[in-house]
C-alpha positions in Angstrom: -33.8 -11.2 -159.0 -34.7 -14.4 -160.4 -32.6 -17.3 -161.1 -31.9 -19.5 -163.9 -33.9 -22.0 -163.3 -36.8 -19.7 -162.3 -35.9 -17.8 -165.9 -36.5 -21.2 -167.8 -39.7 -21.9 -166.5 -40.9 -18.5 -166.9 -39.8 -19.5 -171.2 -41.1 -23.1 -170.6 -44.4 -21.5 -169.6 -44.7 -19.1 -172.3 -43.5 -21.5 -175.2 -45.2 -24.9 -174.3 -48.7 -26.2 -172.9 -46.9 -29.2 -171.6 -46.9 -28.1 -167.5 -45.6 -31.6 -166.9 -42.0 -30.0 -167.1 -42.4 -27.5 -164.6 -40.7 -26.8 -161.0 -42.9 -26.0 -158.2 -40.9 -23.8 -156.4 -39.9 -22.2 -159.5 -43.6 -21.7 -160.7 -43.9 -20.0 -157.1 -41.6 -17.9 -157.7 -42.7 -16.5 -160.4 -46.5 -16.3 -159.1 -45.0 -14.5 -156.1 -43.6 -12.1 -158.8 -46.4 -11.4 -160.6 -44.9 -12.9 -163.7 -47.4 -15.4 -164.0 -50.9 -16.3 -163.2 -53.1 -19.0 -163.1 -56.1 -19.8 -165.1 -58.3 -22.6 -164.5 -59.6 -24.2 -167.6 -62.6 -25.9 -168.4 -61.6 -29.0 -166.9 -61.0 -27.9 -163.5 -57.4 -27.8 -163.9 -55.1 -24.8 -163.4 -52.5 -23.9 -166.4 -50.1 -21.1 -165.6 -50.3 -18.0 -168.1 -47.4 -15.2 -169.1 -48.9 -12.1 -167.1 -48.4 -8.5 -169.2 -45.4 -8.0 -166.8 -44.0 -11.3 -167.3 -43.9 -10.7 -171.2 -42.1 -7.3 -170.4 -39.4 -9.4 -168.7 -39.1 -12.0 -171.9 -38.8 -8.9 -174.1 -36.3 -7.1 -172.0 -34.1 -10.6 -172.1 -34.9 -11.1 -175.9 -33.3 -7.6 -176.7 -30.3 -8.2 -174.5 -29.4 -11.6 -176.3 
């Protein structure tokens, strides 16, 4: 089960580039989960990225609001 604040991050990720914003122990969370992945850019930098199953869970809550 995730929590809140692990629930808004999983939104900030998929609505925003800006990672700035982000929890690390939230963003582990939802690594750990497979909600998530990371993919390294161009720059060397890693940007976190809504994983097939991690859109399944946004639908699911988008349906129940």
């Amino acid at each position: 089960m995730l929590s809140p604040h692990e629930m808004a991050t999983l939104m900030l990720i998929k609505d925003t580039s800006d990672e700035t914003e982000l929890d690390r122990a939230d963003l582990d969370a939802l690594l750990e989960h497979q909600f998530v992945s990371l993919e390294r850019l161009d720059s060397g930098r890693q940007h976190p990225c809504i994983t097939a199953r991690g859109g399944a869970l946004l639908n699911a809550i988008a349906r129940i609001r």
